[in-house]
N, C-alpha and C positions, 0 to 999 in steps of 0.2 A: 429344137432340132426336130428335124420331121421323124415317124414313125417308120423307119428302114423296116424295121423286123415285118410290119403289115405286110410290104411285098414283097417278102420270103429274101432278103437284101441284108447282104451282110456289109459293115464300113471296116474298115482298117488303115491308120495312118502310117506309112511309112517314110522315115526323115533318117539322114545321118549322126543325129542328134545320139546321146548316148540314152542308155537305158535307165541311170537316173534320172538324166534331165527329161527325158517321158514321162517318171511316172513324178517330177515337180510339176510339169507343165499339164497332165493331164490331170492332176489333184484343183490344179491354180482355177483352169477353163470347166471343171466338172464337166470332162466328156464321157461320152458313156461308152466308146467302142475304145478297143486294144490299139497301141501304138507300139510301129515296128521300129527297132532300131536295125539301121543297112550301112554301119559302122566302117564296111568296107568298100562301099559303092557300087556293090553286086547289083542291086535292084535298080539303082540310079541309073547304070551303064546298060543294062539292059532293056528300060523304058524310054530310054534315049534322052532323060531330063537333066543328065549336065549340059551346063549352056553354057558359052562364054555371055561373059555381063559386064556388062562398062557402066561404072557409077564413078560420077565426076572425073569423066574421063580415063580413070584406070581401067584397065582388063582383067576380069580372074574367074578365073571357073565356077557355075555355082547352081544351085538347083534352083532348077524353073517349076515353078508351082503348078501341078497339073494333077488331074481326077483323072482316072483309067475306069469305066464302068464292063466289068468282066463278066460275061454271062456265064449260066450254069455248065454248058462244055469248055468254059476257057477261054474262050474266045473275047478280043476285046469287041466288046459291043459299040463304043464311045468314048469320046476321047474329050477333057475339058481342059485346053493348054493354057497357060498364063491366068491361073484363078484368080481371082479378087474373093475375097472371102464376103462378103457382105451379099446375101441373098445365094451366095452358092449350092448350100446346103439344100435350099425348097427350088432350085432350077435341075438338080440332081433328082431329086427324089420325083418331080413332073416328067424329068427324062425318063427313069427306070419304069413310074406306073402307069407311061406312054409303050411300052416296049411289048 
């Protein structure tokens, strides 16, 4: 994982996932930044990542995988919708030490 902290970058993951299975899955992946549990879909509804999603046809509510890069007044700076994980990580971190 690229070096966040160099450009002053803070990570935080937040999922509805509960706060055990954060800190199983973050022991499993040895990641190194905090995982937020949003239990009640405060954060979800407010970044607007419930989605409807149809897999084999069915319909059901569900989170869309997306990076918010926040600057230092708050502001979102960029927006990464329908991640794929695989090179994520070092296209974030070229985004922020482009910024």
């Amino acid at each position: 994982m690229p070096d966040f902290a160099r450009l002053n970058a803070m990570v935080l993951g937040v999922s509805k996932d509960s706060i055990a299975s954060h800190s199983r899955f973050q022991k499993k992946l040895g990641l190194p930044f905090p995982l937020l549990s949003d239990a009640d879909s405060d954060v979800c509804e407010r970044y607007n990542v419930r989605k409807k999603k149809t897999l084999f046809g069915r319909e059901s509510m569900g989170i869309e995988r997306t990076t918010f890069v926040i600057d230092e007044t708050g502001r979102i700076a960029h927006v990464f919708p329908k991640v794929k994980v695989k090179g994520h990580a070092k296209e974030v971190f070229e985004t922020i030490a482009g910024m």
